[in-house]
Backbone as a chain_set.jsonl record, in Angstrom:
{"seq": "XXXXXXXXXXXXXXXXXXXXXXXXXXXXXXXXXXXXXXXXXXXXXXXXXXXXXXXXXXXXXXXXXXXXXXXXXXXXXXXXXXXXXXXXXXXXXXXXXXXXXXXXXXXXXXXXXXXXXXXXXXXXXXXXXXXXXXXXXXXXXXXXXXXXXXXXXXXXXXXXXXXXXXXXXXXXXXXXXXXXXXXXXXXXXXXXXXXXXXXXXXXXXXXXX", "coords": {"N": [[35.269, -24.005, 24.771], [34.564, -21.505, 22.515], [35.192, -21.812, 19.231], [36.26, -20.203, 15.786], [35.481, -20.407, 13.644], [33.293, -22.231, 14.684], [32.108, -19.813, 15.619], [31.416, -18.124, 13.467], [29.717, -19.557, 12.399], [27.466, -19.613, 13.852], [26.995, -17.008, 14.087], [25.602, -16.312, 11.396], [23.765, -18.048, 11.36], [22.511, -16.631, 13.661], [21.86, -14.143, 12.395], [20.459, -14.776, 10.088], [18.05, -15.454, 11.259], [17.129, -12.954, 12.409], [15.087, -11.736, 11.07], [12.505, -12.813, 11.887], [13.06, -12.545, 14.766], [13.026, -9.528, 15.034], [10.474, -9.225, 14.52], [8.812, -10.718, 16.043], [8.895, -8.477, 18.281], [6.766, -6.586, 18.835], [7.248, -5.029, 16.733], [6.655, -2.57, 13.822], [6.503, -4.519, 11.369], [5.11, -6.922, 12.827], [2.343, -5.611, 12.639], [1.689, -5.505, 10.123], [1.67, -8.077, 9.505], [-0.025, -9.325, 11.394], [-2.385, -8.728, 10.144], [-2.402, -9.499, 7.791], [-4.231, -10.474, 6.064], [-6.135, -8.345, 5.66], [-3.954, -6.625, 4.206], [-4.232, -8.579, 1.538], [-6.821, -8.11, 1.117], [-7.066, -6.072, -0.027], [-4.973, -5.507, -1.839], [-6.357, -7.407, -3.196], [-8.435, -5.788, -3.991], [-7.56, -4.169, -5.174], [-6.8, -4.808, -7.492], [-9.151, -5.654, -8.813], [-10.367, -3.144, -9.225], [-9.024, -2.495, -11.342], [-8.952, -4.411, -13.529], [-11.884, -3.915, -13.656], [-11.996, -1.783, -14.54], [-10.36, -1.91, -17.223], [-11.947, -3.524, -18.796], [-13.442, -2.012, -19.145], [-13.394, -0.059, -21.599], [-15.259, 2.387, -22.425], [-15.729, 3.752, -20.665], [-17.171, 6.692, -18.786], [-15.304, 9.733, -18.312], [-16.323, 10.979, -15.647], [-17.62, 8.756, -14.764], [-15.217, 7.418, -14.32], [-13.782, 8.759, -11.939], [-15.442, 8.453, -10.08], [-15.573, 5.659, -9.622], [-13.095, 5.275, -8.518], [-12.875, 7.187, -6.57], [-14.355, 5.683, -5.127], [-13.13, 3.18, -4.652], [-10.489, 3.833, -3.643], [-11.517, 4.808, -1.43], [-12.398, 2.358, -0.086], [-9.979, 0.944, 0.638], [-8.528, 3.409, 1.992], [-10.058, 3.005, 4.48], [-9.815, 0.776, 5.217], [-7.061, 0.391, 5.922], [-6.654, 2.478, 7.867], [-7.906, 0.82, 9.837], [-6.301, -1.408, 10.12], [-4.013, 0.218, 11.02], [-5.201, 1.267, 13.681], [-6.055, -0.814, 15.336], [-3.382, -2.03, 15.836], [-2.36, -0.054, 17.454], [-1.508, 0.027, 19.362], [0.947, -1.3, 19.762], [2.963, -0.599, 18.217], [5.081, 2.438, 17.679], [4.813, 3.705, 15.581], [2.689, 3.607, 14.353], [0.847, 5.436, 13.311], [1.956, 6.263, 10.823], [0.572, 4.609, 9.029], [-1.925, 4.586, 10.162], [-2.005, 7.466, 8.829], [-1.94, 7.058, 5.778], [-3.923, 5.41, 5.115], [-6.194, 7.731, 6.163], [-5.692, 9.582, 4.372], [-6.789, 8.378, 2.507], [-9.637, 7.913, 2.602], [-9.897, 10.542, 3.092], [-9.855, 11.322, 0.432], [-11.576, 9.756, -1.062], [-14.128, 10.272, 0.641], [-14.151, 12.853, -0.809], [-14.868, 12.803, -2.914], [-17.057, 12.037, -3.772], [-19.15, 14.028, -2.022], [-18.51, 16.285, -3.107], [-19.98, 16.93, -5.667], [-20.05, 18.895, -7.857], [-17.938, 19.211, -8.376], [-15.279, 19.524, -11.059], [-14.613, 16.778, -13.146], [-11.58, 17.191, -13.755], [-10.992, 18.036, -11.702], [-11.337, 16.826, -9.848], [-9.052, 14.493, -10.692], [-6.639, 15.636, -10.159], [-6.943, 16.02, -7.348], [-6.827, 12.91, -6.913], [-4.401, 12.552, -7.957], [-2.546, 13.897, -6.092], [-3.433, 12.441, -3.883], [-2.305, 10.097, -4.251], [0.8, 10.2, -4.907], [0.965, 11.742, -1.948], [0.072, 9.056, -0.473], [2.236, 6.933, -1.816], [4.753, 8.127, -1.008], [4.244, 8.202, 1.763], [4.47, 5.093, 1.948], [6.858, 4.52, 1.482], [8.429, 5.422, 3.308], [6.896, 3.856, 5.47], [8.272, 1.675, 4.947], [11.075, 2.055, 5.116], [10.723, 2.247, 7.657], [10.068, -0.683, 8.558], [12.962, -2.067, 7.202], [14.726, -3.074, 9.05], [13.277, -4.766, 10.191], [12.088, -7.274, 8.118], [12.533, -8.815, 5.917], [11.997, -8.072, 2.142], [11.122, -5.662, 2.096], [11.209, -4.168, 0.041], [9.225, -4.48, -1.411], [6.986, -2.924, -0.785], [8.175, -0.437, -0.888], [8.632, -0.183, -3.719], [5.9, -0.606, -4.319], [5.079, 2.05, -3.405], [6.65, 3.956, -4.624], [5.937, 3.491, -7.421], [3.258, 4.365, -6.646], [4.088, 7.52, -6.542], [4.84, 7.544, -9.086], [2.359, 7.144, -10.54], [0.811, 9.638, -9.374], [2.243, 11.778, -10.178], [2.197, 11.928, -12.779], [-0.365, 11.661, -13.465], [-0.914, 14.597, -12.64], [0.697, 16.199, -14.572], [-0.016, 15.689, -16.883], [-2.934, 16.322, -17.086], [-4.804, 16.96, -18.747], [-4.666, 14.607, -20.887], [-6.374, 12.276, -22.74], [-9.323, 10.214, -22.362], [-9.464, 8.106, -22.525], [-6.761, 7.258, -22.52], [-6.141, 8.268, -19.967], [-8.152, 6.07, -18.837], [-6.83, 3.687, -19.524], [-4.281, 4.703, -17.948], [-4.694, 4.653, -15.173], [-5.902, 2.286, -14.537], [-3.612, 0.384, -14.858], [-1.447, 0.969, -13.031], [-3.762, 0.411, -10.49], [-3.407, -2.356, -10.965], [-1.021, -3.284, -11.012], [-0.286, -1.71, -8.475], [-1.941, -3.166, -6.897], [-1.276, -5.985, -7.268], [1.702, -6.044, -6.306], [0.646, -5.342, -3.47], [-0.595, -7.765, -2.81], [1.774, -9.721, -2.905], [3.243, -8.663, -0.743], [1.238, -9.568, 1.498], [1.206, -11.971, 1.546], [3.985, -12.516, 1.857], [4.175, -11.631, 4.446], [2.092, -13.212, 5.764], [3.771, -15.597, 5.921], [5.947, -15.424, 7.126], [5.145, -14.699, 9.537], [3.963, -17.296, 10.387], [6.038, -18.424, 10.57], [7.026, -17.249, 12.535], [5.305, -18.17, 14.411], [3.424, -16.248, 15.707]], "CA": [[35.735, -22.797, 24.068], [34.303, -21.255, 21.188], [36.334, -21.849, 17.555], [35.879, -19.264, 14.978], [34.781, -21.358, 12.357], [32.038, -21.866, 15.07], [31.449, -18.503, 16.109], [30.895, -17.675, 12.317], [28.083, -19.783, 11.888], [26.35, -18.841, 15.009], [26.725, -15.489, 13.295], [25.056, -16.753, 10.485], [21.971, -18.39, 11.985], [21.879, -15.099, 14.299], [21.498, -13.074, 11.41], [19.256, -15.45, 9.275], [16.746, -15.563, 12.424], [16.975, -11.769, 12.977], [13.75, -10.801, 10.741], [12.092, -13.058, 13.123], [13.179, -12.119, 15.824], [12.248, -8.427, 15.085], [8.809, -9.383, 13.408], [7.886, -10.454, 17.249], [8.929, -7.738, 19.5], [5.837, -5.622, 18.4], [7.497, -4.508, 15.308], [5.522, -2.77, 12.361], [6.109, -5.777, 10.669], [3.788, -7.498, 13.705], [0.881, -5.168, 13.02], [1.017, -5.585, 9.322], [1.407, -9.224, 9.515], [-1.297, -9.599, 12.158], [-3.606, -8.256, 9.628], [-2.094, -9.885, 6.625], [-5.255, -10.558, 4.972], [-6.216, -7.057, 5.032], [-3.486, -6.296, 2.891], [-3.773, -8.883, 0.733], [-7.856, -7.522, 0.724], [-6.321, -4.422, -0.644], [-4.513, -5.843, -3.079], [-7.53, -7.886, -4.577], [-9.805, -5.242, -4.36], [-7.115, -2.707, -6.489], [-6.758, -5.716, -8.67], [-10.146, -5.806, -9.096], [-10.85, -1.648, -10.028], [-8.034, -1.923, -12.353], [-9.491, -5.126, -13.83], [-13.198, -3.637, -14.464], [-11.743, -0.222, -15.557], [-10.163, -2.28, -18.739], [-13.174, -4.281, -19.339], [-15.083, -0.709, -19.503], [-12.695, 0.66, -21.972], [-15.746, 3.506, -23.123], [-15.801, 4.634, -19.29], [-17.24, 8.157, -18.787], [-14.345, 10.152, -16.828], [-16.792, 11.309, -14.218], [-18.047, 7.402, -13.524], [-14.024, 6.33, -14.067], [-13.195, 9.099, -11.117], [-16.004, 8.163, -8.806], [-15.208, 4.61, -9.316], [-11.284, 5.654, -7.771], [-13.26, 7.42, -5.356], [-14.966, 4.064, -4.335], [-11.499, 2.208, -4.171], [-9.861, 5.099, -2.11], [-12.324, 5.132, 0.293], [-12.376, 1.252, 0.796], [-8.145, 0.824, 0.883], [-8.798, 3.978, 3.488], [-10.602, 2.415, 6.046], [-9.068, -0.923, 5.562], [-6.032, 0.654, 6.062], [-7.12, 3.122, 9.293], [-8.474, -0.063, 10.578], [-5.074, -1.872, 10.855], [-3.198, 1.165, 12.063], [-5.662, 1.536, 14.854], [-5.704, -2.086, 15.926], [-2.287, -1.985, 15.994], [-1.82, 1.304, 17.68], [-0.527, -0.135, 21.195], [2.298, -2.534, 19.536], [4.506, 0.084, 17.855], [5.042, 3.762, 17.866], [5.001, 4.53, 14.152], [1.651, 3.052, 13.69], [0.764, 6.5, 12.764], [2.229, 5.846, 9.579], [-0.182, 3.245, 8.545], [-3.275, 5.242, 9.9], [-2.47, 8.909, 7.305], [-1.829, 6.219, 4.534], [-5.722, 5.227, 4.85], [-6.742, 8.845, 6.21], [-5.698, 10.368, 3.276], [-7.808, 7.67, 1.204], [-10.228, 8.06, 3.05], [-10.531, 12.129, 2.534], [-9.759, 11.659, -1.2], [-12.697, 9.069, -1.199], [-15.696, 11.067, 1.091], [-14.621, 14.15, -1.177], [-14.653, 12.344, -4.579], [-19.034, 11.716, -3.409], [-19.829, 14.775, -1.542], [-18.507, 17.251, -4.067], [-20.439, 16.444, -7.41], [-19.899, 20.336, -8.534], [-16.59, 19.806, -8.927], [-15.121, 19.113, -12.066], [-13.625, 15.531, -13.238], [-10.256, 17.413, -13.899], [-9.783, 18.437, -10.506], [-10.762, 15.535, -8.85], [-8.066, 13.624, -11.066], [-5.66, 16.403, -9.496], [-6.722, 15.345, -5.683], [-6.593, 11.502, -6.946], [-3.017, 12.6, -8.23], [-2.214, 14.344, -4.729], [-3.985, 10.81, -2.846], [-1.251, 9.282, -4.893], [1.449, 11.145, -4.392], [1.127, 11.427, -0.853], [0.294, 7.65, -0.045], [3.422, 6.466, -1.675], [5.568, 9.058, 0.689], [4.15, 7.01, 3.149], [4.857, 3.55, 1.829], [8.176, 4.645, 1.716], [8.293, 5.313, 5.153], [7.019, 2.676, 6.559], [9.039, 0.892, 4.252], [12.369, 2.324, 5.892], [10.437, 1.265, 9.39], [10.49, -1.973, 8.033], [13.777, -2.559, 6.888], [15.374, -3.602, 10.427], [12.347, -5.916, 10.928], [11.562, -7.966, 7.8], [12.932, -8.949, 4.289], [11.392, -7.811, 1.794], [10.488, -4.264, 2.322], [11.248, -3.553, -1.136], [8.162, -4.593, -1.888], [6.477, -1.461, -0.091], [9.001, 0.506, -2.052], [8.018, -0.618, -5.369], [4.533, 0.085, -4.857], [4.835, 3.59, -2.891], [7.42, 4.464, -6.023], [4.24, 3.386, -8.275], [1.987, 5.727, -6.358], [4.298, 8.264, -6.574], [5.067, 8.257, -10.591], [1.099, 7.761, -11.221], [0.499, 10.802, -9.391], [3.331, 13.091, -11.196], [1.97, 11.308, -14.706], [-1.68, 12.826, -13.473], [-0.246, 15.9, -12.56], [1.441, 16.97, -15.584], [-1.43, 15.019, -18.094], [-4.51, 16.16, -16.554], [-5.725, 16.982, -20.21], [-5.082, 13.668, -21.326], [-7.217, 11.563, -23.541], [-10.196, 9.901, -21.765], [-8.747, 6.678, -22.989], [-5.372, 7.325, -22.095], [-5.846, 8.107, -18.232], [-8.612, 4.866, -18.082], [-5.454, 2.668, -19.268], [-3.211, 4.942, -17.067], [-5.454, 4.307, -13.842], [-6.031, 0.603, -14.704], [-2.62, -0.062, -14.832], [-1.334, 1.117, -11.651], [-4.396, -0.249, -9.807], [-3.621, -3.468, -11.025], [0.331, -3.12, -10.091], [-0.465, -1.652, -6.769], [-2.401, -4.332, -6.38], [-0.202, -7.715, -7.08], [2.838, -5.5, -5.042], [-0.027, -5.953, -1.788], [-1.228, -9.48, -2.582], [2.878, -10.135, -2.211], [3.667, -8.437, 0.183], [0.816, -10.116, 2.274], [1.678, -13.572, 1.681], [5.361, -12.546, 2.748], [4.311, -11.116, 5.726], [1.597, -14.402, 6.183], [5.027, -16.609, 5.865], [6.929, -14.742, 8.637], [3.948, -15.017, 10.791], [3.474, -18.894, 10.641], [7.301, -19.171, 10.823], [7.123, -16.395, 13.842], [4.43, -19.09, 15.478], [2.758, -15.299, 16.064]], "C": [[35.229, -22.824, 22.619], [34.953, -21.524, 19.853], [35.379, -20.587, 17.22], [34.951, -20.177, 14.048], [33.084, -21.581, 13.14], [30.898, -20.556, 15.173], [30.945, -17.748, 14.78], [29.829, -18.495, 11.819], [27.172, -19.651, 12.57], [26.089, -17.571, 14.403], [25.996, -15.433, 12.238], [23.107, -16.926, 10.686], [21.704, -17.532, 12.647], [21.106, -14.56, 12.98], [20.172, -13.821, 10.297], [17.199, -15.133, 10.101], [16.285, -13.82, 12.512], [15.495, -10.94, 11.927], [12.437, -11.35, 11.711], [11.541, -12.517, 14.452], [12.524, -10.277, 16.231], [10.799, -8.3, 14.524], [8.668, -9.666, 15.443], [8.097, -10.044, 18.396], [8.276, -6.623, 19.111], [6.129, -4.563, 17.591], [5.897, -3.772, 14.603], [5.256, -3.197, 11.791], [5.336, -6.522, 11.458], [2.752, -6.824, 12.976], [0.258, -5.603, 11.533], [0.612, -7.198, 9.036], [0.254, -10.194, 9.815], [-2.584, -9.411, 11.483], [-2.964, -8.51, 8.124], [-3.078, -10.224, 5.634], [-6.419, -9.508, 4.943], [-5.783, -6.384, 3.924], [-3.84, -6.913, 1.744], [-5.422, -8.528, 0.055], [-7.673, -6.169, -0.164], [-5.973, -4.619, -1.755], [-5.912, -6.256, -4.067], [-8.543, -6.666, -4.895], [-9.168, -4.219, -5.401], [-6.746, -3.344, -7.705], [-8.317, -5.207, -9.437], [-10.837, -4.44, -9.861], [-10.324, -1.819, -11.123], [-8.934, -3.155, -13.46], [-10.962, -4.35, -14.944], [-12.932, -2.296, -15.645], [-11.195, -0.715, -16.945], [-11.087, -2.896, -19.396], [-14.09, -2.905, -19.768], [-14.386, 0.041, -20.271], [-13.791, 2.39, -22.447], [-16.855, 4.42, -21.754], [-16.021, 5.986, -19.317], [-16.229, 8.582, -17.837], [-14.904, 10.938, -15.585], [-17.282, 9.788, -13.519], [-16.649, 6.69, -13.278], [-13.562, 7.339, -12.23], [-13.921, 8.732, -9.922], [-15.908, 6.568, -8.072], [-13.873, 4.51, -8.383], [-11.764, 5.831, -6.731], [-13.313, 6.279, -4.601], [-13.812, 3.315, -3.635], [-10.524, 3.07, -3.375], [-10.458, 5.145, -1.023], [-12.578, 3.858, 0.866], [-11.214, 1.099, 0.957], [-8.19, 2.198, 2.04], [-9.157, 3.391, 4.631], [-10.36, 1.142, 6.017], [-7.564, -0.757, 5.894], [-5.405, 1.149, 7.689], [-7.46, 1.908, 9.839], [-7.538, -1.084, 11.265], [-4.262, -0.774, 11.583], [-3.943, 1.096, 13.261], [-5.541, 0.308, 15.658], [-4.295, -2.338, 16.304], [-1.494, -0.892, 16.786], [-1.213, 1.349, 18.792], [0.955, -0.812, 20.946], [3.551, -1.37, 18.888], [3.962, 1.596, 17.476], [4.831, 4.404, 16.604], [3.696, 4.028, 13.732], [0.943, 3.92, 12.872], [1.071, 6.481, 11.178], [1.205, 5.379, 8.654], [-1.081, 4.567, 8.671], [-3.483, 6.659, 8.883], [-2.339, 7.939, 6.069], [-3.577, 5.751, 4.329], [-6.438, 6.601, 5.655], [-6.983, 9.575, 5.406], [-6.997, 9.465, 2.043], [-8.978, 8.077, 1.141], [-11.437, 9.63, 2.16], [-10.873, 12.311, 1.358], [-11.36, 11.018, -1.759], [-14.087, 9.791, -1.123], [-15.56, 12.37, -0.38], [-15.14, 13.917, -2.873], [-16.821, 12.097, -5.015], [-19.651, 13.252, -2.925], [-19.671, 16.029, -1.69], [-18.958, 17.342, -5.669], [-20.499, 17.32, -8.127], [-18.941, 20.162, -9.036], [-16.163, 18.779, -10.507], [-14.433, 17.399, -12.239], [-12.406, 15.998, -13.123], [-9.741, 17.65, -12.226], [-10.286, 17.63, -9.364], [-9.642, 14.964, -9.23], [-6.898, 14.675, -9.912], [-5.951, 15.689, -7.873], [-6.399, 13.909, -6.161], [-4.968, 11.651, -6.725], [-2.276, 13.156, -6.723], [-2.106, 12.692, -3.645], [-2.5, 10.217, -3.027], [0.181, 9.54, -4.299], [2.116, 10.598, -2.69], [0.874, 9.255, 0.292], [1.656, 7.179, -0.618], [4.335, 6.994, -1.001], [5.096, 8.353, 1.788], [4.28, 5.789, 3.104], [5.964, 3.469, 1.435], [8.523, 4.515, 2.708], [8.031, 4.587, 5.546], [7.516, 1.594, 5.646], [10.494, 1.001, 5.0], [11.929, 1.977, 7.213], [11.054, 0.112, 9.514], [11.701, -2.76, 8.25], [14.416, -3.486, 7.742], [14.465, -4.528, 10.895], [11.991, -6.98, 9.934], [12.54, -7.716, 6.26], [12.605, -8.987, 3.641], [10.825, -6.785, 1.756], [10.404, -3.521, 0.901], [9.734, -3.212, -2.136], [7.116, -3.426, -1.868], [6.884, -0.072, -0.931], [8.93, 0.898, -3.105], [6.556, 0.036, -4.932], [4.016, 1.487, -4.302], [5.334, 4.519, -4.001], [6.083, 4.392, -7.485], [3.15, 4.397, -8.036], [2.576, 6.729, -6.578], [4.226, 8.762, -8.341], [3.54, 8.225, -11.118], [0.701, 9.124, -11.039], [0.903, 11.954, -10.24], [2.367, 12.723, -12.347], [0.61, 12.344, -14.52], [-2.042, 14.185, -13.236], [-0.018, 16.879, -13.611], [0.457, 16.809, -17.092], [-2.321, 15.424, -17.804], [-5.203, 16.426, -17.924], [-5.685, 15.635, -20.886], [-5.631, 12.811, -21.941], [-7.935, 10.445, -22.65], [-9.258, 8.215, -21.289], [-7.669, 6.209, -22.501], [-5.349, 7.037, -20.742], [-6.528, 6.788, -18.183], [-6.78, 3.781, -18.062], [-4.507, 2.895, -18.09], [-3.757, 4.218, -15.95], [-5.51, 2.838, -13.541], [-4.999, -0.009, -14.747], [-1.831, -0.161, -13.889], [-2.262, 0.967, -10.811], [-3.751, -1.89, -10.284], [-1.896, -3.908, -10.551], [0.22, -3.282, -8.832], [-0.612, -3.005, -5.94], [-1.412, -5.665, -6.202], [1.037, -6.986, -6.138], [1.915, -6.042, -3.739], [-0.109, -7.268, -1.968], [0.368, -9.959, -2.423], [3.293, -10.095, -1.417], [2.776, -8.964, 1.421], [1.154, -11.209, 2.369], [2.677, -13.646, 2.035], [4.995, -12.468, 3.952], [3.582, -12.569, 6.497], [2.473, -15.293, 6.652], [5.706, -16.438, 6.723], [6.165, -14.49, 10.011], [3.631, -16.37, 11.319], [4.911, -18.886, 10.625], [7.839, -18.582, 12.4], [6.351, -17.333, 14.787], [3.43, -17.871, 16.017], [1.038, -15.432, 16.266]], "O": [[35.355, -23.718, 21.783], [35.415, -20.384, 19.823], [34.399, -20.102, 17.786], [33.738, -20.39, 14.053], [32.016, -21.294, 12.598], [29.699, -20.361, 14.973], [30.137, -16.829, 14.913], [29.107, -18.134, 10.889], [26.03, -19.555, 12.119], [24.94, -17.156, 14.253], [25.61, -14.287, 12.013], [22.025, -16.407, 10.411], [20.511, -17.246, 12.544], [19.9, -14.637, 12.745], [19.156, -13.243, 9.908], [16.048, -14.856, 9.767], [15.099, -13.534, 12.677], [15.068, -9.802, 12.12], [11.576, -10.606, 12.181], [10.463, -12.224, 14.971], [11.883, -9.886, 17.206], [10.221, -7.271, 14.175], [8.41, -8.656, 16.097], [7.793, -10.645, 19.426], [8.946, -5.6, 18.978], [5.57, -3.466, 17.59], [4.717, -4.103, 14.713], [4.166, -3.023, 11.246], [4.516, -7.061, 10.715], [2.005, -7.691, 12.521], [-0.914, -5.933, 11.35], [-0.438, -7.555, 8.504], [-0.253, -11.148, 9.224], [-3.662, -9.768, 11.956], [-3.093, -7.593, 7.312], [-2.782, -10.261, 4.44], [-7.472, -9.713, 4.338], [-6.415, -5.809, 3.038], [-3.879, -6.184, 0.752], [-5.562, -8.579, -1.167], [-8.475, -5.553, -0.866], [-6.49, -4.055, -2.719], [-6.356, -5.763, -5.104], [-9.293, -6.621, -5.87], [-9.811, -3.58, -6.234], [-6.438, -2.758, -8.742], [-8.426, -4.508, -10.445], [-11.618, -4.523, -10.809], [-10.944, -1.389, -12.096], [-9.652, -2.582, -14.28], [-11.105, -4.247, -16.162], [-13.318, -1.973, -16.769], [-11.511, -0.006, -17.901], [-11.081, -2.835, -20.625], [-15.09, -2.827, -20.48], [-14.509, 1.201, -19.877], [-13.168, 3.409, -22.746], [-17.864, 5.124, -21.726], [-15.133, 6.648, -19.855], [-16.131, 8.048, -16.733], [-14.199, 11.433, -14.706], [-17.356, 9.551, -12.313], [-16.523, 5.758, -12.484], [-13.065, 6.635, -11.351], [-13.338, 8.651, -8.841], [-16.029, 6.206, -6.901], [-13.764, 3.598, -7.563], [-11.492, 5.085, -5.79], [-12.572, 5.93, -3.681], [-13.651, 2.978, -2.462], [-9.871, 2.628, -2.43], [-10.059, 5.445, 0.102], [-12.929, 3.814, 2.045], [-11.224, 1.086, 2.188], [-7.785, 1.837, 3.145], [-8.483, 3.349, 5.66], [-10.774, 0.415, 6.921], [-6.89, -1.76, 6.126], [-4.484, 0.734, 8.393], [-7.056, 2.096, 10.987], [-7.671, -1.551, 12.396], [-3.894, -0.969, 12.742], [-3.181, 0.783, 14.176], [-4.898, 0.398, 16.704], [-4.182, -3.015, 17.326], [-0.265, -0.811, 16.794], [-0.551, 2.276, 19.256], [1.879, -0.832, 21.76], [4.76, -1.405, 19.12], [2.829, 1.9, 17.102], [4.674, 5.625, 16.562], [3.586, 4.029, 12.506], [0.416, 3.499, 11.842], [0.146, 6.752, 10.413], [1.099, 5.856, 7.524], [-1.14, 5.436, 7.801], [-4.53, 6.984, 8.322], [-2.951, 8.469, 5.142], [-4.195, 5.882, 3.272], [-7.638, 6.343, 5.75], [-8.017, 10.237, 5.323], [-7.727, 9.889, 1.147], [-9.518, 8.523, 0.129], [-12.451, 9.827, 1.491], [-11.768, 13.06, 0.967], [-12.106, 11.562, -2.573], [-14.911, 9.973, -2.02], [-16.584, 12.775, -0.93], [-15.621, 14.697, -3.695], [-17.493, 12.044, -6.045], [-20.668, 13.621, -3.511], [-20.206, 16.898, -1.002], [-18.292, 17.77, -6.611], [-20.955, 17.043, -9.236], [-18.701, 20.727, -10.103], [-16.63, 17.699, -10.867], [-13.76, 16.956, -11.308], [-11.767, 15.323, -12.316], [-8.634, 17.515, -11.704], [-9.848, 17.672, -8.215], [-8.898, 14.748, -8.274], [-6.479, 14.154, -8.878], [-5.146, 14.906, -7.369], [-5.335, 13.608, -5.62], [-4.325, 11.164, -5.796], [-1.269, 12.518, -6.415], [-1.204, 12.134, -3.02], [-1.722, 9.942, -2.114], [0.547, 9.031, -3.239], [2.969, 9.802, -2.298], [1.392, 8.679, 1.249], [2.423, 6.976, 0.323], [4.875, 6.214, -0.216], [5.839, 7.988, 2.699], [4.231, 5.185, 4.176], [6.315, 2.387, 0.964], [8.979, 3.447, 3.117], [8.881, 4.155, 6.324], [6.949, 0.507, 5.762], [10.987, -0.034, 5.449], [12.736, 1.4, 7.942], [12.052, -0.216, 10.156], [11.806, -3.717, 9.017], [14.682, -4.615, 7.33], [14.721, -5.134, 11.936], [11.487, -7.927, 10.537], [13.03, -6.696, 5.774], [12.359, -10.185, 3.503], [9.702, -6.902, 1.267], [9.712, -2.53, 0.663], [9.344, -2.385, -2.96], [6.502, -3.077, -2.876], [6.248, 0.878, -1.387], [9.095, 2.044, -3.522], [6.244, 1.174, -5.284], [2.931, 1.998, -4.577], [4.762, 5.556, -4.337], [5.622, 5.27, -8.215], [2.427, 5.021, -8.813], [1.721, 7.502, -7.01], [3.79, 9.816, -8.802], [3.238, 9.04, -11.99], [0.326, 9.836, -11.971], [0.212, 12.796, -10.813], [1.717, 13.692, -12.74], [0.443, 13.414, -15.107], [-3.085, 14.78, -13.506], [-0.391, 18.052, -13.618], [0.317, 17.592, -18.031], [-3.16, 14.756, -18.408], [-6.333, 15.953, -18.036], [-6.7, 15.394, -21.539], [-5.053, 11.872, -21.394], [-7.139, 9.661, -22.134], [-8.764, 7.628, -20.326], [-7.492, 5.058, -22.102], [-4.829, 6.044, -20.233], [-5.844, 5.979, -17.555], [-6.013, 3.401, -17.177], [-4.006, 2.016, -17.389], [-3.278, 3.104, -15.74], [-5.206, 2.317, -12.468], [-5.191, -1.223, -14.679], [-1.354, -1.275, -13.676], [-1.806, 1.476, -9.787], [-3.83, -2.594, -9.277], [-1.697, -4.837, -9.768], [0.422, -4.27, -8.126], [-0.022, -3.606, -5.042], [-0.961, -6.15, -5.164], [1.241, -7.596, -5.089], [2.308, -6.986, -3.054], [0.415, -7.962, -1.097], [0.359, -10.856, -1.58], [3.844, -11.076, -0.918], [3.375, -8.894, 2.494], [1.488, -11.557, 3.502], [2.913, -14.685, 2.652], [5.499, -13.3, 4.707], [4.109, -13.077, 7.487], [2.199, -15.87, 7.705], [6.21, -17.434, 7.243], [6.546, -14.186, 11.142], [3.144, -16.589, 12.428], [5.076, -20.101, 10.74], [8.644, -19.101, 13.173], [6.707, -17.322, 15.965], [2.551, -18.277, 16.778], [0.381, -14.456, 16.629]]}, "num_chains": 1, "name": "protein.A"}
């Protein structure tokens, strides 16, 4: 016969185990895990824009927006590339793949519209923005029931969201101003992924996945 005193620490180690346990019944936390050094490719590489963009403080704002382009359109298809791989293990994978679709679009259009002005690419960047953190919200609330740590997702979808508003409401700005702005939230974004991969790495080698 059970005691309480027992049955409350079984309850305990249940609940300790339970991100586990939902990390490998083909969770969303599986797919991102499985491809944990995607993300954390993501991260270095938005380290890395944000990085050069301060080293280039006397950046023209048509080579700082095509440079964004560049980094939108590789975090796109590194992004589409885990959703799709992942697209048999859980139903929301969808999620994942408009989070690098949208990069994607913001990316091809940021190259194969050179008419258009710098200002109103910053406006689609600010849209990209925008709408990718609405989705790293979301699959942040996927999350929650599968892994600890989701906050992390949170934080940096909340990041995409207030750069966008900031580029929104600034688009006149001072050249100077947006490089810092841009360079600052790339380089955020970034260390949020390179954490959140090495969490997810950690719950993968403790999953035995």
């Amino acid at each position: 016969m059970t005691t309480l005193p027992q049955a409350g620490a079984e309850s305990i180690i249940n609940s300790r185990k339970k991100p586990i346990m939902n990390f490998t019944n083909n969770g969303l936390a599986a797919i991102l895990a499985r491809n944990w050094w995607v993300l954390l490719l993501r991260g270095l590489v938005a380290i890395a824009f944000g990085v050069l963009t301060w080293i280039q403080p006397g950046i023209t704002m048509a080579a700082l927006v095509l440079l964004f382009g560049a980094y939108t359109l590789v975090d796109g298809v590194l992004g589409a590339w885990t959703a799709i791989t992942g697209r048999k293990e859980h139903e929301h994978w969808w999620v994942l793949l408009l989070w690098g679709v949208v990069g994607i679009a913001v990316g091809v259009m940021t190259f194969v519209a050179p008419g258009v002005t710098a200002f109103a690419l910053l406006f689609y960047i600010a849209v990209w923005a925008v709408a990718t953190g609405v989705l790293q919200i979301v699959a942040a609330v996927r999350l929650r029931k599968e892994i600890e740590g989701e906050w992390l997702l949170v934080l940096g979808g909340l990041a995409s969201v207030v750069f966008g508003v900031l580029l929104m409401i600034q688009p006149g700005a001072g050249a100077l101003a947006l490089v810092w702005l841009i360079a600052t939230y790339a380089v955020v974004f970034g260390a949020v992924l390179v954490l959140l991969a090495f969490k997810l790495r950690g719950l993968r080698s403790r999953a035995g996945v």
